[in-house]
C-alpha positions as CSV (number, residue, x, y, z in Angstrom):
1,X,0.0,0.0,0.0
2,X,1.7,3.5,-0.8
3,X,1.6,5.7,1.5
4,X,-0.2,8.7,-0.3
5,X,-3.4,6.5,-0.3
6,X,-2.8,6.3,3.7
7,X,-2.9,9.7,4.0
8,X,-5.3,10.5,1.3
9,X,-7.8,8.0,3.8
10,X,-6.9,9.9,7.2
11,X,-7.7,13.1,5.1
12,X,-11.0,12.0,4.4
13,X,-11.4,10.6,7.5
14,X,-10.9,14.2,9.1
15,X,-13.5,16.1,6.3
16,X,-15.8,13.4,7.5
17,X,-15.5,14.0,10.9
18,X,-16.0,17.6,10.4
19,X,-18.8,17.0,8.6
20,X,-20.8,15.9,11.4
21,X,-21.6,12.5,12.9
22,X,-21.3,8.6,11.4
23,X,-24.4,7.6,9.3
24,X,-26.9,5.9,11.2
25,X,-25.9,2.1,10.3
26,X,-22.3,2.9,11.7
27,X,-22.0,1.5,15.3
28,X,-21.3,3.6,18.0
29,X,-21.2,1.8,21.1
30,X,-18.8,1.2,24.0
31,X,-18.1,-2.4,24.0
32,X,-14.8,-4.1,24.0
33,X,-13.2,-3.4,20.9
34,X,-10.3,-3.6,18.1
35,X,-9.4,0.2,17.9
36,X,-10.7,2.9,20.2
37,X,-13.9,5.2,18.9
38,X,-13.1,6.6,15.4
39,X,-14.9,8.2,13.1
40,X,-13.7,6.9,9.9
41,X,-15.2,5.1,7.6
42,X,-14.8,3.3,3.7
43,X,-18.0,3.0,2.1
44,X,-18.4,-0.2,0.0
45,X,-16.9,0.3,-3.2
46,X,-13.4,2.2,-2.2
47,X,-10.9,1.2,-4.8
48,X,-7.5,0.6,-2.6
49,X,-6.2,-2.6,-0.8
50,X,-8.2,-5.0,1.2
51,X,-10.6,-7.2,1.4
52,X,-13.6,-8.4,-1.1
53,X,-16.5,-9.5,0.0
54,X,-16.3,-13.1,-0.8
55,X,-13.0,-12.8,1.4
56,X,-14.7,-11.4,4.3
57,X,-16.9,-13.8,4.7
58,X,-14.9,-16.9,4.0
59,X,-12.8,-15.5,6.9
60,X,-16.0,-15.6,9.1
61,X,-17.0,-18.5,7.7
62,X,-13.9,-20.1,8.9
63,X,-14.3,-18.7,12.6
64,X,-17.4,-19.6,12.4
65,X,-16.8,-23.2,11.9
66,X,-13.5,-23.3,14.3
67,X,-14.8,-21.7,16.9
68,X,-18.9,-22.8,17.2
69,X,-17.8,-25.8,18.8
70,X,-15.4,-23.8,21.3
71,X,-17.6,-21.9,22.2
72,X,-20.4,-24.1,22.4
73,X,-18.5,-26.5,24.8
74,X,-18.7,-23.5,27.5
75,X,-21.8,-23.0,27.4
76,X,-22.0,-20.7,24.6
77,X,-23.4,-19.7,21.3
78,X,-21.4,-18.0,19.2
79,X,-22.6,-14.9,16.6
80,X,-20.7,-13.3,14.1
81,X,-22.3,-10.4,13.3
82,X,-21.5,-9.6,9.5
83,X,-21.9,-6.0,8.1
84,X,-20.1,-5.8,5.4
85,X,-22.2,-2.8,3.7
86,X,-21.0,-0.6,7.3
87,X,-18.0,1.9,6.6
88,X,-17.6,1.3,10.4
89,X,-13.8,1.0,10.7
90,X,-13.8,-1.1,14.0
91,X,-15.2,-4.3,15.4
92,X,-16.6,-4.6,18.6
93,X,-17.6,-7.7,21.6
94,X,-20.9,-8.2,23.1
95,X,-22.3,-10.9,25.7
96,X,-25.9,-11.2,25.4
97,X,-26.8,-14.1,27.6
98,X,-25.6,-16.9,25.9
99,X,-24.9,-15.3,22.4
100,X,-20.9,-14.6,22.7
101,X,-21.4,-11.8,20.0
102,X,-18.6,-10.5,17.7
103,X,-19.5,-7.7,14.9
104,X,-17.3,-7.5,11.9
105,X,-17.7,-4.8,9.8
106,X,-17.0,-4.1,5.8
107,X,-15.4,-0.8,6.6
108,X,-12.4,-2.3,8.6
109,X,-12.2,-5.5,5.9
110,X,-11.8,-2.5,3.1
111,X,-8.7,-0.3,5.0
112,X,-5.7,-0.9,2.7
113,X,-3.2,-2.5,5.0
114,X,-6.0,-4.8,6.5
115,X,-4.7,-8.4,4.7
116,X,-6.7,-11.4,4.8
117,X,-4.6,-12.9,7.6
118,X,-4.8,-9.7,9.7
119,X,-8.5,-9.6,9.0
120,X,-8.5,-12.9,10.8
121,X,-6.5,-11.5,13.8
122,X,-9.5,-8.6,14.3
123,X,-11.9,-11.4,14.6
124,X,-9.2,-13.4,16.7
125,X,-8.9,-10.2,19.1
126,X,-12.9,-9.6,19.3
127,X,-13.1,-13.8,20.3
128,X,-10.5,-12.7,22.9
129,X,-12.5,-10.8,25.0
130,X,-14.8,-13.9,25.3
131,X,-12.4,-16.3,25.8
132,X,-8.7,-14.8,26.0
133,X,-9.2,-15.3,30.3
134,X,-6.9,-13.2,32.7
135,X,-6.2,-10.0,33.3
136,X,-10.1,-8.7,32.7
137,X,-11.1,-5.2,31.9
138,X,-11.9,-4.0,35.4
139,X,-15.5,-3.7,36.7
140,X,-16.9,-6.8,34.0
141,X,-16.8,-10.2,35.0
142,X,-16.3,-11.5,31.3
143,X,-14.2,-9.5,28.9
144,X,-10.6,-9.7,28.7
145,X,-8.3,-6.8,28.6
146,X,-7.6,-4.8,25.6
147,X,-3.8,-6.3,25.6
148,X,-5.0,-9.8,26.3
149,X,-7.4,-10.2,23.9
150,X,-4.2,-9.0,21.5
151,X,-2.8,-12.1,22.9
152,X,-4.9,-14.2,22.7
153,X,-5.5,-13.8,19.1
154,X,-1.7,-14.7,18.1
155,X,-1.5,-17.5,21.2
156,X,-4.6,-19.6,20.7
157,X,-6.9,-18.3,17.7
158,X,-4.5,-17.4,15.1
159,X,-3.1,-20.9,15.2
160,X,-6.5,-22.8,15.1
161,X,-8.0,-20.8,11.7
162,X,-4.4,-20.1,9.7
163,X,-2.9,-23.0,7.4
164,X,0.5,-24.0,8.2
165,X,1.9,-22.3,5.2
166,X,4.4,-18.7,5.6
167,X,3.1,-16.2,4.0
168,X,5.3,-13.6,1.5
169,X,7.7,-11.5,2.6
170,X,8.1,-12.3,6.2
171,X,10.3,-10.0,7.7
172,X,13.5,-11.6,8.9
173,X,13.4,-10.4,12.2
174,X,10.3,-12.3,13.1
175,X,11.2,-15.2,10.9
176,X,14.4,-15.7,13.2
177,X,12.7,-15.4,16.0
178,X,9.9,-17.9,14.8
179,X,12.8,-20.5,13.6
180,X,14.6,-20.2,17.0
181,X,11.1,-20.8,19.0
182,X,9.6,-23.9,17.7
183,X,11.1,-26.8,15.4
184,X,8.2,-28.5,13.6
185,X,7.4,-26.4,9.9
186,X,3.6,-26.5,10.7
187,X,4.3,-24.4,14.1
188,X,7.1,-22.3,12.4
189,X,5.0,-21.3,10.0
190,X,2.1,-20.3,12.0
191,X,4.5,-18.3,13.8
192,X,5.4,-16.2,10.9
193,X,1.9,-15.7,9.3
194,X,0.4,-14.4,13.2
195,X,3.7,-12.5,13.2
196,X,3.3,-10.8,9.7
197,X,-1.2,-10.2,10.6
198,X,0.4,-8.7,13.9
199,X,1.9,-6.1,11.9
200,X,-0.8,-5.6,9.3
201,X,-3.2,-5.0,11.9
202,X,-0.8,-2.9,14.2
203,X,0.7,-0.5,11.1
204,X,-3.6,0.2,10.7
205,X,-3.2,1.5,14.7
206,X,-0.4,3.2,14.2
207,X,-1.7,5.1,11.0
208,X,-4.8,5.6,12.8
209,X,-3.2,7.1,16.0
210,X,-0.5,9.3,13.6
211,X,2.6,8.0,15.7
212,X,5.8,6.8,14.5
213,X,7.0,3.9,12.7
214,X,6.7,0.3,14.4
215,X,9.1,-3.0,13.9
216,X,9.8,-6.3,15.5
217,X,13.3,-5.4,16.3
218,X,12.7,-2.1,18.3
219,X,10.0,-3.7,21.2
220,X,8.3,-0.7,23.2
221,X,10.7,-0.4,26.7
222,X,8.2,0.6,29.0
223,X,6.7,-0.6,31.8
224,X,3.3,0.2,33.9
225,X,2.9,0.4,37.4
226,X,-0.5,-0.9,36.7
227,X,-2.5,-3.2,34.9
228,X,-3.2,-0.7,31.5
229,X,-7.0,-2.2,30.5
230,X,-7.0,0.2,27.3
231,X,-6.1,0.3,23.9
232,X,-1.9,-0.4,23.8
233,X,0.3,2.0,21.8
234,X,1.0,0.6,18.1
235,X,4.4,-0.5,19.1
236,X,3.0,-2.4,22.5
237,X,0.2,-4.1,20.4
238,X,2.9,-5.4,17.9
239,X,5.1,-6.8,20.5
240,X,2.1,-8.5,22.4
241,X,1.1,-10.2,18.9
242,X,4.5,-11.0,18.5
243,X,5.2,-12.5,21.6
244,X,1.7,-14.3,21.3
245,X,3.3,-15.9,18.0
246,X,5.9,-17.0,19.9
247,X,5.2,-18.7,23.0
248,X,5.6,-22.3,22.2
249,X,2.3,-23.5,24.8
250,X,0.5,-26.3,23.1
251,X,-2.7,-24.5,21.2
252,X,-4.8,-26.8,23.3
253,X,-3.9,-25.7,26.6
254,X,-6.6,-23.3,27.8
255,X,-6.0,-20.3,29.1
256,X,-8.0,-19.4,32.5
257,X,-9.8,-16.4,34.0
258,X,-7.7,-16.3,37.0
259,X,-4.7,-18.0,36.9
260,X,-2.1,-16.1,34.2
261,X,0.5,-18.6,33.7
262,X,-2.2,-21.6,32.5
263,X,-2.1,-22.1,28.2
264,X,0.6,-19.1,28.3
265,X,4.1,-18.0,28.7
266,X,5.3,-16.8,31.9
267,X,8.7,-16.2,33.7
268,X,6.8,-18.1,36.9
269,X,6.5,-21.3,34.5
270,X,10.8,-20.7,33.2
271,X,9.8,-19.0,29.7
272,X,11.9,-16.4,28.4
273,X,10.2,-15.6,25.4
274,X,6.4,-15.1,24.4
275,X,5.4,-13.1,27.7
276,X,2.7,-10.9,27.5
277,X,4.6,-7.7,27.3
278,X,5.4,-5.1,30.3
279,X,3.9,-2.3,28.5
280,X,0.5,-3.1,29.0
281,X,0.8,-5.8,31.4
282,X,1.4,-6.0,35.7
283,X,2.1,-9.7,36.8
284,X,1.3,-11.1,40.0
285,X,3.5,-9.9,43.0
286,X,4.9,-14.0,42.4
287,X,6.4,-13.5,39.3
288,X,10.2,-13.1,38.6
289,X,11.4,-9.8,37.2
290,X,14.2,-10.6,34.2
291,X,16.8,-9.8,36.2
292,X,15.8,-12.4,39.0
293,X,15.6,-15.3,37.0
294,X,18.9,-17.2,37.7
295,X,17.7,-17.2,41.3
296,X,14.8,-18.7,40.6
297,X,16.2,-21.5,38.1
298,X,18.9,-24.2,38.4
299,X,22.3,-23.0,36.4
300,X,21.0,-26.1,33.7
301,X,17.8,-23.6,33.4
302,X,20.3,-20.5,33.2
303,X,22.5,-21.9,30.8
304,X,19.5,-22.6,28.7
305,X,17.8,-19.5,29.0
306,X,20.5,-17.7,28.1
307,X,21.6,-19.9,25.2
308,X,17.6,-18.8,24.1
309,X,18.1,-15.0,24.8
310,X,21.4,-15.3,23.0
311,X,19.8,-17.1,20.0
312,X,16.8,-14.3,20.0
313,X,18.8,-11.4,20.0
314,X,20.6,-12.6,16.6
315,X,16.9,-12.8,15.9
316,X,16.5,-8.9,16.3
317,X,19.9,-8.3,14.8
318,X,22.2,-8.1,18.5
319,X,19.8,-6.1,20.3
């Protein structure tokens, strides 16, 4: 996608937003959701990058037919709410009862760095605040976190709906780090394609929230002093699909609503790589810091550890 269209779409974005409020079928609502409340929107027919229509909905299709049963066997039933005619350029998470809603709109399909892989990881994030478990938002009892339904997306779902080919054009930061993290092809490759949607979907954040470039080899340094429930920065949000990608728990290990370290990656459980990321994310008072973990391990552990660390950094080029 050239740039010029970007900004020719944030333009128009602005005019619209000028021009008064969304039409009536956009959705305005305050429900989990893939990007914070915008007001721009792609009206069916926009001639630039993206999805068709027949792609949009063999995505949800697929979801649909992955993850009914999942959601079934808790007690669930799942809707995918397709609107594919709604310039909407979000998608959003509803409980209703039983219905574990997600709405997918045409307006996000239709943004020009939106890929069919990265449209997967939007429905991937909204199925993560139904099912992505620990840390919740505060004050619900059943929607995961902004930064854990990112998670989620790359950890569990992205793995389930995504064939076990690579896609083009990986970058070779994350394919490195992919390589060095599992050993079968299938998992490898799975690795790369949620690393590559990760970026798709986090380069459409970053355009969105005008702030500066994002890569795999430069991961946001900051840490909270508190659980951050909201929207990550662009840079956070790559690194949390990233390190999603990468943690090498089985896909069938379930991830819980209270206990962090079950169907994930955490230093408690001796993994250095695939933690959700610092930016976003407060552990428990019982997890080791990075710099406490040869205390915590046997020097067999260490020397592992740091044969791992040593082998990622190559990954990100000796940073």
């Amino acid at each position: 996608m050239m740039k010029s269209t970007v900004l020719s779409l944030l333009a128009a974005a602005m005019l619209a937003s000028a021009a008064g409020p969304a039409s009536a079928g956009s959705v305005q609502k305050t429900f989990p959701s893939f990007l914070p409340e915008n007001t721009l929107q792609i009206p069916v027919g926009f001639s630039a990058a993206g999805l068709k229509e027949n792609e949009f909905n063999q995505v949800l299709d697929r979801v649909q037919a992955v993850y009914g049963p999942i959601v079934a066997a808790k007690g669930g039933q799942l809707v995918i709410e397709r609107n594919w005619d709604d310039p909407t350029v979000n998608a959003y998470a509803t409980e209703d009862g039983k219905q574990w809603k997600i709405s997918m709109f045409g307006g996000l399909a239709r943004y020009p760095s939106i890929t069919r892989d990265a449209f997967y990881l939007v429905a991937c994030h909204e199925l993560g605040h139904h099912l992505g478990g620990s840390p919740k938002i505060s004050g619900t009892d059943w929607a995961t976190n902004e930064g854990g339904a990112d998670y989620y997306s790359t950890l569990k779902c992205l793995r389930r709906v995504l064939p076990a080919t690579a896609p083009d054009g990986v970058d070779p930061v994350a394919a490195k780090a992919c390589d060095a993290s599992f050993r079968d092809r299938a998992s490898r490759n799975r690795c790369k394609a949620s690393a590559m949607a990760g970026f798709a979907a986090a380069t459409l954040f970053q355009q969105l929230s005008q702030t500066g470039p994002i890569s795999f080899a430069t991961p946001d340094p900051s840490v909270v002093a508190a659980m951050d429930d909201s929207h990550p920065a662009a840079q956070c949000r790559l690194d949390t699909y990233f390190q999603g990608a990468l943690c090498a728990k089985p896909v069938d290990q379930d991830v819980s609503n209270t206990d962090p370290n079950a169907g994930a990656c955490t230093r408690k459980q001796r993994f250095a790589v695939g933690l959700r990321p610092r930016c976003w994310y407060k552990p428990p008072a019982d997890e080791p810091a990075a710099l406490e973990l040869a205390s915590h391990f046997s020097k067999k552990d260490v020397e592992g550890i740091q044969a791992r660390l040593e082998s990622l950094r190559a990954a990100f080029g000796g940073k």
